[in-house]
N, C-alpha and C positions, 0 to 999 in steps of 0.2 A: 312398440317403438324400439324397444330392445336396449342395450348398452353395452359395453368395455370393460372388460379388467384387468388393469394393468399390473405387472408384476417387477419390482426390483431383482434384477439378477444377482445384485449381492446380498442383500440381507433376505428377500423371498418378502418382502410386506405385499400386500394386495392393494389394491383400492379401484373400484368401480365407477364409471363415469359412463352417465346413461343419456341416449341420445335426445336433441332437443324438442321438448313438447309443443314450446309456445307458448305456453299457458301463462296469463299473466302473476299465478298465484305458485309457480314455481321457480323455488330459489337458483336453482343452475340456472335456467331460461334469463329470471329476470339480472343475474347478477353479470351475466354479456352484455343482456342492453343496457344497464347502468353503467360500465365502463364505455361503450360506444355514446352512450350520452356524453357523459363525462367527455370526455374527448373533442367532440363537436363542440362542447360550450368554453371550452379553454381559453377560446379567443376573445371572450366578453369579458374576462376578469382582468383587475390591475391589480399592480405588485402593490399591493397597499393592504393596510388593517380591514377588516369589517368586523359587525358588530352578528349576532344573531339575533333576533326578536319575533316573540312570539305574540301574537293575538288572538284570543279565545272567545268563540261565543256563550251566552251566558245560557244556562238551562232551560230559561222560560222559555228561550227561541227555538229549540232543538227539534222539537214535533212539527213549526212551521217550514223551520228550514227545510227538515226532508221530505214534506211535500212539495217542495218547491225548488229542488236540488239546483237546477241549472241555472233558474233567476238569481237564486238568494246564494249560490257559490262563485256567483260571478257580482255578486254585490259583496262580496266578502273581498275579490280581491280591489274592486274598486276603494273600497272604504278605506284601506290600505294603504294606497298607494294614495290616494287625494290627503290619509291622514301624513304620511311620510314627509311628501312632498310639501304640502303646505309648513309644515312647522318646521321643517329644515331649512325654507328657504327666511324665515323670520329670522331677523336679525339678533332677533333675542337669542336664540338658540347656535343657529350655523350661522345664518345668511348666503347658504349657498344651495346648488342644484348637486343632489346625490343620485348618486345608480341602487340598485338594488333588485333582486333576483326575489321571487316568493313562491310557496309549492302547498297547496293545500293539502290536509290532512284529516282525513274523516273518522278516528277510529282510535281508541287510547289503548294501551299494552293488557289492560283486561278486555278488549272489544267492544267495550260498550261505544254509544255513537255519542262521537267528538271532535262535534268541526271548529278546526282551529289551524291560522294559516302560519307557519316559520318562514320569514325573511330574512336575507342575508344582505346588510345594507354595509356599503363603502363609508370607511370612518373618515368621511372628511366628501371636498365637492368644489366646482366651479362656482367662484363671485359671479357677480354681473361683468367683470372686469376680464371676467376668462381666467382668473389667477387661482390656484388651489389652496382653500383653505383646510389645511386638517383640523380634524375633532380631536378634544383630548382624551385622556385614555377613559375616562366612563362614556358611556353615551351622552349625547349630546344634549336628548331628549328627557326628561323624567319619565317615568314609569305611567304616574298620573296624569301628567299630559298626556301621554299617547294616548292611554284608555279613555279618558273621559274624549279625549277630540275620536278618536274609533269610535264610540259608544252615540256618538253625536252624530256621527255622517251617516254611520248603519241607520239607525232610527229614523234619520231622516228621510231616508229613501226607501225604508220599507213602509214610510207612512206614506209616499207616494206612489207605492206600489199598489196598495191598498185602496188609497181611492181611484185610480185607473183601471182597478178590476181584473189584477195582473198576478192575484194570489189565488192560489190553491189550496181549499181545506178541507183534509178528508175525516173522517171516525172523530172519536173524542174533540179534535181541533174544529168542527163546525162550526162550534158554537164563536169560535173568533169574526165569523162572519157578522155578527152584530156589532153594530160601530163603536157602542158604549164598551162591550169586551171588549173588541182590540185594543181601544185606547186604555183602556185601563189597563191590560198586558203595558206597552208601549209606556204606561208613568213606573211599572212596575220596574222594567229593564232599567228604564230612566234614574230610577232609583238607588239601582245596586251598582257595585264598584266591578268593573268588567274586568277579568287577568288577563295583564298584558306582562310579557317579561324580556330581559335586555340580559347579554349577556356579552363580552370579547371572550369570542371560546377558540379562534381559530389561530393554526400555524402557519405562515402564508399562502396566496394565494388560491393555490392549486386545492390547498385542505377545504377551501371554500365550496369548489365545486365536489368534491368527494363525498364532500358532508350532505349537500344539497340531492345528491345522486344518489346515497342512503334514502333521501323522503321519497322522491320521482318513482324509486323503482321499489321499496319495500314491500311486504308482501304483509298478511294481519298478523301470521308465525312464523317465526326463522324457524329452521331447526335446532337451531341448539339452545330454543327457548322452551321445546317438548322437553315432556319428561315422561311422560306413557301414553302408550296408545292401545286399548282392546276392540271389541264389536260396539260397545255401548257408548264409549267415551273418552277424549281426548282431556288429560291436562299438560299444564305447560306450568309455567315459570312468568311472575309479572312485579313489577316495581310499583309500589302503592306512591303515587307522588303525594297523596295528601295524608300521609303518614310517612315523613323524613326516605320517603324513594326506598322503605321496608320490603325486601323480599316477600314476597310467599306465593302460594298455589292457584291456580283455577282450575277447577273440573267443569266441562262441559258435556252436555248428551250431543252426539254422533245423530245431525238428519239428512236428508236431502240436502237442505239449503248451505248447511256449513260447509266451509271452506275447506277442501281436500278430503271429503267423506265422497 
């Protein structure tokens, strides 16, 4: 494919720009179509606050999910948005109708698998009356509500997925195919406190979609998340979030399947 090397006439610096792959796992490629995204979606956002909000699914589900990618990630954004939508429009909370934008994300900064969806919700919404109520400055929503009502909608509908005969179990997960496991999985999830997180992180509008355009187009490694590369192995650089977002290393073995080998 070849590339460019461009040269400063007055100081002589270099710098190389190589022509475009395509590839969806390459940072020049993807970092055009995230601004041409970006671009396109402009016209969907209002001059107003939003929140961020994250919803994670819980461990036990992780081996179902990925056999069942496209069911259970399209029931990820529904749980979402039925969880959103309902409790903003209760009057206990907003009582209005909010917007909100959401980008699934399958993969945490060590690469382990980690499907969890980030929202960008409008801090505020129309009454019934059509009049705009804003939220004030924390979310509108507790933390605990969100999860437990996510944790509720998920379950519910992966238990009618279940008896519709609409799941997929491959290796070790077979054994979910017996009603008494599933269900016992299902009082398991039911049991534990799901992470959901809320945050006002944004500087108007436009950072919203920037921010958002980061998830859409990200790649599993930036560059200037490497730190070496030989024949055998790639490491890089990753933020331990369950350890206060602590720096440190991954070394990975270099195969076929990994990403940019």
């Amino acid at each position: 494919m070849g590339g460019r090397t461009y040269e400063c006439g007055s100081c002589g610096h270099n710098q190389v720009s190589y022509n475009s792959c395509r590839n969806r796992h390459c940072t020049q490629c993807q970092g055009v179509n995230k601004d041409i995204w970006v671009d396109n979606r402009k016209k969907d956002i209002l001059n107003a606050p939003y929140y961020h909000v994250v919803f994670t699914m819980p461990e036990q589900l992780h081996q179902i999910i990925y056999h069942n990618q496209r069911l259970l990630y399209d029931l990820m954004y529904k749980a979402v948005a039925e969880t959103l939508m309902e409790l903003s429009k209760d009057t206990k909370y907003l009582g209005a109708q909010i917007g909100f934008f959401s980008v699934l994300h399958t993969w945490g900064q060590n690469l382990h698998y980690h499907p969890h969806i980030h929202t960008v919700v409008l801090a505020g919404g129309l009454t019934e009356q059509n009049e705009w109520r804003a939220a004030s400055k924390k979310f509108f929503i507790s933390v605990k509500v969100l999860s437990r009502k996510f944790r509720g909608k998920y379950l519910y509908y992966l238990k009618q997925y279940y008896r519709q005969g609409l799941l997929e179990f491959y290796n070790d997960a077979k054994i979910n195919k017996n009603k008494e496991v599933f269900q016992d999985l299902l009082d398991k999830c039911y049991s534990i406190d799901w992470y959901s997180y809320t945050k006002r992180t944004f500087d108007g509008p436009l950072a919203v979609m920037e921010y958002l355009g980061r998830y859409t187009h990200r790649i599993a490694i930036s560059n200037n998340r490497i730190i070496s590369i030989d024949e055998d192995t790639i490491t890089f650089g990753v933020r331990d979030y369950q350890n206060d977002n602590k720096k440190k290393t991954v070394t990975l073995l270099r195969s076929n399947s990994f990403a940019g080998s």
